[in-house]
C-alpha positions, 0 to 999 in steps of 0.5 A: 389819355392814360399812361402807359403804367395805368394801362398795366395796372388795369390789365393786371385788375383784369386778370385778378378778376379773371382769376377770382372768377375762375376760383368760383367756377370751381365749385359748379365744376366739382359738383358736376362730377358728382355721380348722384345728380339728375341730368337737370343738374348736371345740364345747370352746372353746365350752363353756370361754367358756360356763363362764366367762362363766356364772361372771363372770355370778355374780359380776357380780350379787354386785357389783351386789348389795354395790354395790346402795344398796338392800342392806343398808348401814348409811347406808342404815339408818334408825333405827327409832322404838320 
């Protein structure tokens, strides 16, 4: 069982990862905006930032989850009489 100061750690990884992805999806998001792409183009940005933002939504809730003082944490463990 982790401690409750590793539960922190990897949520805080996880929204490093979220930030690094989000960093990324500028550049699809900025292209977009361009005024002499097809419609091909701009429907495959599109899809790039969807994907993208559908992975950060998963990754998102696992960081509530680890965060979440309702999961599984061992201060949140009450010692059950026998």
């Amino acid at each position: 069982m982790l401690k409750d100061d590793e539960y922190r750690e990897l949520a805080n990884r996880l929204f490093a990862m979220m930030t690094a992805m989000l960093e990324d999806a500028t550049e699809p998001a900025v292209a977009g905006q361009s005024a002499r792409l097809t419609l091909s183009q701009l429907a495959d940005h599109g899809r790039r930032l969807r994907a993208v933002m559908g992975d950060i939504e998963i990754i998102a809730e696992a960081a509530t989850i680890v965060a979440s003082p309702s999961a599984n944490h061992p201060s949140n463990q009450r010692k059950r009489p026998r």
